[in-house]
C-alpha positions as CSV (number, residue, x, y, z in Angstrom):
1,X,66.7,-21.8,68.7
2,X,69.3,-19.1,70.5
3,X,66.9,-17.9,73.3
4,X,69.2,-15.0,73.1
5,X,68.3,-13.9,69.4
6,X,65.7,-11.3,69.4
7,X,63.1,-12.7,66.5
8,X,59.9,-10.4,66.9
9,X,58.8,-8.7,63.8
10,X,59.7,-5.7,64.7
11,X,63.3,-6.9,65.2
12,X,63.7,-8.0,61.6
13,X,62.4,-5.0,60.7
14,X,64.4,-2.7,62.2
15,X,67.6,-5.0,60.7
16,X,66.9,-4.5,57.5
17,X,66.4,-0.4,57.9
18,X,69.4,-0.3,59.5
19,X,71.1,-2.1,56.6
20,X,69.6,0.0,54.3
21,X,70.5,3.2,55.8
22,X,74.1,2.3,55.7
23,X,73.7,0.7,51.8
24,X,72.4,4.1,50.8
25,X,75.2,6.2,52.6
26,X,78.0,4.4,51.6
27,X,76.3,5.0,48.3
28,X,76.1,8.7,48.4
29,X,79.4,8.9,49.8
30,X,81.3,7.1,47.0
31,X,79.1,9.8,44.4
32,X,79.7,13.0,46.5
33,X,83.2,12.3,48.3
34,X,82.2,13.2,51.6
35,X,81.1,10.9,54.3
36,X,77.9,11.4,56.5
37,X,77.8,12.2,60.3
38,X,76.7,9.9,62.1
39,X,74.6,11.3,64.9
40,X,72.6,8.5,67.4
41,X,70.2,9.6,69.4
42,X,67.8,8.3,72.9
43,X,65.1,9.5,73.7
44,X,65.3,10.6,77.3
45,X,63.5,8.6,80.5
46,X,60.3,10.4,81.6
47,X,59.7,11.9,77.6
48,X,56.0,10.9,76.2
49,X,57.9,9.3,73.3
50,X,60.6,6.8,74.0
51,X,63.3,5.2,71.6
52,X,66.2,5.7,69.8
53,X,67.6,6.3,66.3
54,X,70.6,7.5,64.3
55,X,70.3,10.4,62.0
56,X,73.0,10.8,59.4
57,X,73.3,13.9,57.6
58,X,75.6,15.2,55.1
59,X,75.7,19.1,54.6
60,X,78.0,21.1,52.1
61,X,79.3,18.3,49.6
62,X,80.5,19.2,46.4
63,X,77.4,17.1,45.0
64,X,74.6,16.5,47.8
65,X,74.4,20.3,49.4
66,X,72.2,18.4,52.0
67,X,71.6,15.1,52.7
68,X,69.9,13.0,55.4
69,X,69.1,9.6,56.0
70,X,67.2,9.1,59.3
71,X,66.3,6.1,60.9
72,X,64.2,5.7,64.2
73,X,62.4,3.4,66.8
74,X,59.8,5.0,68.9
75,X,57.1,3.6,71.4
76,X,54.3,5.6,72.9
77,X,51.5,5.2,75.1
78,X,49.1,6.3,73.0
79,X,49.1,6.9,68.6
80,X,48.7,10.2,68.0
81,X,45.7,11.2,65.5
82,X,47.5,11.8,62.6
83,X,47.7,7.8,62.8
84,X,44.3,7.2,63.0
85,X,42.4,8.9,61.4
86,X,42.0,5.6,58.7
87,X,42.1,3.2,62.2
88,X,39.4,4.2,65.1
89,X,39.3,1.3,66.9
90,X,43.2,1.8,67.5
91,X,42.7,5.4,68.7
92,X,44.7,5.6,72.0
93,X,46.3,2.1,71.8
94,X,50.0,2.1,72.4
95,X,52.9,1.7,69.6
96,X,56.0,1.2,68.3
97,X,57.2,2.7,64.8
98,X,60.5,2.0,62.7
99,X,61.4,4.2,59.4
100,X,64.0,5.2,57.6
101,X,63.1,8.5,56.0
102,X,65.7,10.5,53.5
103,X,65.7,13.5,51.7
104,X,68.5,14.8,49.4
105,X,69.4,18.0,47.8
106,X,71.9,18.5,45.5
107,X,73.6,21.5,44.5
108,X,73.7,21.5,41.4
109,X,70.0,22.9,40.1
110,X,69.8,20.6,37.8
111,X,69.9,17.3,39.7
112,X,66.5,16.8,41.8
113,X,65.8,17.0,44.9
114,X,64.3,13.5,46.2
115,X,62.4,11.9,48.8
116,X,62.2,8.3,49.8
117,X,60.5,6.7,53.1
118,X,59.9,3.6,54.3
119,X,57.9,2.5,57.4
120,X,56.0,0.1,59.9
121,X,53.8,0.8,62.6
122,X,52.4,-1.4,65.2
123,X,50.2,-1.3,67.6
124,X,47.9,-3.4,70.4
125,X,44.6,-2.1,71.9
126,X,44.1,-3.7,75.2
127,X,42.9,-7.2,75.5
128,X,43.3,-6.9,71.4
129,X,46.2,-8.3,68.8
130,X,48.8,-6.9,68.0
131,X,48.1,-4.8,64.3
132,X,50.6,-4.4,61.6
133,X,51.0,-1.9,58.8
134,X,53.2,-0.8,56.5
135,X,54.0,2.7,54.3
136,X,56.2,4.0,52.3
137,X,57.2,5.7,48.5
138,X,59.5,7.5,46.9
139,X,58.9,11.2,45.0
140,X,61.5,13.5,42.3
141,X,61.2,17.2,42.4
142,X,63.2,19.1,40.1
143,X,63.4,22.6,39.5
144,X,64.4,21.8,35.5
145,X,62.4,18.9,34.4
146,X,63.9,16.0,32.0
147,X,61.8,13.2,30.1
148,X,64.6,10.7,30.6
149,X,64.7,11.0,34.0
150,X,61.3,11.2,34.8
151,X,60.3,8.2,32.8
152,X,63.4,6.1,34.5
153,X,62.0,7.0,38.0
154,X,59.0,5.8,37.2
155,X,59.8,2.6,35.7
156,X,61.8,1.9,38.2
157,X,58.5,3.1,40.9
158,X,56.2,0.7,38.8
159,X,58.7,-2.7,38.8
160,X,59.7,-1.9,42.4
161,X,55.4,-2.7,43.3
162,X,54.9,-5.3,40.3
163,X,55.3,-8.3,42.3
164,X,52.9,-7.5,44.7
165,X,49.8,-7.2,42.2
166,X,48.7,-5.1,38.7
167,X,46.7,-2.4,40.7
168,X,49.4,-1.7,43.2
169,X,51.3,0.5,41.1
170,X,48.4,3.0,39.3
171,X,47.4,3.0,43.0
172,X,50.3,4.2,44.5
173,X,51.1,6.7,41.5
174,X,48.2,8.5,41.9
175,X,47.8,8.4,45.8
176,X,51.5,10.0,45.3
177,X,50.3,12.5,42.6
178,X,47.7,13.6,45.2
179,X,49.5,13.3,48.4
180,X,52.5,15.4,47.7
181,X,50.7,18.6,46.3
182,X,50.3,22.0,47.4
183,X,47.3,22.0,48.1
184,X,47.2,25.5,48.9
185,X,48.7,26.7,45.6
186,X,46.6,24.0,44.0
187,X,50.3,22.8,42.5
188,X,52.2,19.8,42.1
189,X,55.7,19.5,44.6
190,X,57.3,17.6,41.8
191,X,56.9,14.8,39.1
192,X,55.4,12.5,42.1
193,X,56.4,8.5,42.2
194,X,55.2,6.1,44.3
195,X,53.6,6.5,47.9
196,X,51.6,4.4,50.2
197,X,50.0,3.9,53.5
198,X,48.2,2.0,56.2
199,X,49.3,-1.2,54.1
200,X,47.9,-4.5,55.7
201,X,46.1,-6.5,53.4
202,X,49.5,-8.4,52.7
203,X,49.6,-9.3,55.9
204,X,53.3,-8.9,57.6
205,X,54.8,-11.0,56.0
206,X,53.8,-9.5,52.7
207,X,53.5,-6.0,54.0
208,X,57.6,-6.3,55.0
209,X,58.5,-7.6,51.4
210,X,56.6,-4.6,49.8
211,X,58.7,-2.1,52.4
212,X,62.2,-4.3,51.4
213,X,60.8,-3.9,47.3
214,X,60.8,-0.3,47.4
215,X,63.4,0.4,49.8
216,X,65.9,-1.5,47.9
217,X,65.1,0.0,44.5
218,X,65.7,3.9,45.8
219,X,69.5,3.9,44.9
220,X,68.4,2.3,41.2
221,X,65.5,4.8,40.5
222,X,68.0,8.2,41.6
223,X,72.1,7.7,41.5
224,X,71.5,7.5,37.4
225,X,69.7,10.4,37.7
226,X,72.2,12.6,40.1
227,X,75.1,11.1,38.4
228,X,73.7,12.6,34.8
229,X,72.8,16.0,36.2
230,X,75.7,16.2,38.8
231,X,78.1,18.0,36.5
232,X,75.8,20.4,34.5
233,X,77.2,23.5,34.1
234,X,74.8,26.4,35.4
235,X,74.5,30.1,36.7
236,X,73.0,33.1,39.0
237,X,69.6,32.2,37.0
238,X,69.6,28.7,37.4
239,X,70.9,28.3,41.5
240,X,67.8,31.2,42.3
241,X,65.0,29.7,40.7
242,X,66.5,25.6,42.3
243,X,66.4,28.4,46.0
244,X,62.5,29.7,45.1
245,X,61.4,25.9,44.1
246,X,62.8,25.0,47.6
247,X,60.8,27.6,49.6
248,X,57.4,24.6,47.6
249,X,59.5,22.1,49.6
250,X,59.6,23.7,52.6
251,X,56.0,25.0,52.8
252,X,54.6,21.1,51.6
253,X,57.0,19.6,54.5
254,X,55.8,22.0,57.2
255,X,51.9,22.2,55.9
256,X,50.8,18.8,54.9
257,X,53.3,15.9,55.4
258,X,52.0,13.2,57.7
259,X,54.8,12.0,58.8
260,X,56.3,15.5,60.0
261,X,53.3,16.0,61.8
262,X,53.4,12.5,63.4
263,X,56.9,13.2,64.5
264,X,55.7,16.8,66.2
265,X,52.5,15.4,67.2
266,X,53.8,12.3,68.9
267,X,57.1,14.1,70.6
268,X,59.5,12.9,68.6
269,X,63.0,14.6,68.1
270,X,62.8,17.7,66.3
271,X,66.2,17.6,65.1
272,X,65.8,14.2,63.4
273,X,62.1,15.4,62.2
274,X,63.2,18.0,59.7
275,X,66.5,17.0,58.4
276,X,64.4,17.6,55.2
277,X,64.7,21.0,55.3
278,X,67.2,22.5,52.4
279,X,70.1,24.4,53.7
280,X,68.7,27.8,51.8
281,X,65.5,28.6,49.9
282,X,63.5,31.6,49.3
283,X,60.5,32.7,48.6
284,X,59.3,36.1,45.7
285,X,55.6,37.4,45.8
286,X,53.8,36.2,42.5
287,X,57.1,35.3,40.7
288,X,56.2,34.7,37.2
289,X,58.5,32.4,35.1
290,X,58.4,33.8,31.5
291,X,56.6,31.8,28.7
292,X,58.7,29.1,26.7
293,X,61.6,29.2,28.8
294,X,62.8,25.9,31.0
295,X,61.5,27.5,34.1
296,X,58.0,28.1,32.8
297,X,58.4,24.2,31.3
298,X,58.8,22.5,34.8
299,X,55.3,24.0,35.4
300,X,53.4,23.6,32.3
301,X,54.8,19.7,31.4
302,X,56.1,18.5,34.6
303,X,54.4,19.5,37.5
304,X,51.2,18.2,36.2
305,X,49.9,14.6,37.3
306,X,50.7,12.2,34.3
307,X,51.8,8.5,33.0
308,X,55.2,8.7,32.7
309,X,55.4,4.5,31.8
């Protein structure tokens, strides 16, 4: 063996989320016609957090109005508790963590906004071994809700987990349909998907194949989707009630996302951290969509928890 080849878990990890960072932008690119910024990034010496990353955003694309595709590697002295709160005995135990996290929203109100994240964290108390877990998921919010597409995310959700055991997709549907609400509003952020955490009964080896399943299957479950909706013809009424949905998205991100408040918690880079954010939203007091119209649809059939396949 090359003594020079880095082969430590975390190293194939972060090989393959680099990959996949650059398979998904060259993606978007070839849909949207623009190409993404690349941005790299180093944490600087004598910052709690240390590590490095490249964020790649796109922003005002005839297609994807925002777009970024974030990847990271940070190490700290100590995890932060929004890591473990499930893990105890690891409370205060030094880490690394490697993601790629993405968020996309398209201009045109009728193509969904969408999320997908995929992640390991390790971690070694002292005197202990070295623990490994994995997380991940992917989620659809529209602000006009479609059958066709909801079903095809789905199915694509459910085959992406298949291989790794019956219960692991109604699992990770409904931790998803619970995790990404309002909780606040006591509403739904979208049509949900897939999302999990704190994955280690696979082991690593079985914990990274899971990450690789679902990462691999984003650009499946959501260019049909965008490339169906891109083109929709729409107006004044459409592009405000796509702004008001955003001001849900901004409110969940900021409120009750994990890993945003890892990132914050933890020191991470800020920038990099909310590339989620839409480029505009708003926000109405008590805004009222009016009965049987497509508005008043996304609430009453969409953003309520369901089987979808």
């Amino acid at each position: 063996m090359n003594p020079a080849v880095d082969t430590t878990p975390n190293h194939a990890v972060r090989a393959y989320l680099m990959d996949l960072q650059a398979r998904i932008a060259a993606a978007c690119t070839a849909v949207d016609g623009s190409a993404f910024r690349s941005d790299p990034w180093r944490k600087a010496p004598g910052e709690p957090l240390q590590g490095e990353g490249l964020t790649m955003i796109l922003e005002g694309g005839p297609v994807l109005e925002r777009a970024g595709i974030g990847f990271s590697q940070v190490r700290g002295p100590r995890l932060p508790p929004s890591a473990t709160q499930h893990r105890p005995e690891l409370a205060g135990a030094p880490f690394e963590a490697l993601g790629v996290s993405l968020v996309f929203h398209p201009r045109n109100p009728y193509a969904p906004t969408v999320h997908m994240n995929v992640r390991m964290l390790s971690a070694a108390p002292a005197g202990g071994q070295a623990a490994f877990w994995f997380g991940g998921g992917m989620d659809l919010t529209p602000s006009y809700g479609f059958d066709d597409d909801t079903v095809h995310f789905h199915r694509v959700c459910k085959d992406a987990v298949a291989p790794f055991g019956p219960d692991r997709h109604p699992r990770y549907k409904a931790w998803c349909d619970d995790y990404f609400s309002l909780k606040h509003r006591n509403e739904q952020r979208g049509v949900g998907g897939i999302f999990f955490d704190d994955v280690s009964d696979l082991g690593f080896d079985g914990g990274f194949a899971l990450m690789r399943s679902v990462g691999d299957a984003f650009l499946a479950a959501y260019l049909p989707i965008l490339e169906r909706r891109k083109d929709t013809p729409y107006g004044e009424r459409e592009r405000g009630f796509q702004l008001y949905r955003r001001g849900r998205y901004v409110e969940f991100n900021l409120v009750w996302d994990r890993g945003t408040h890892f990132g914050l918690q933890s020191g991470g880079r800020t920038e990099s951290i909310l590339l989620s954010m839409p480029p505009l939203c708003s926000w109405a007091y008590r805004r009222e969509p009016e009965p049987g119209t497509p508005e008043a649809e996304l609430y009453t059939r969409y953003l309520q928890p369901r089987e979808w396949v």
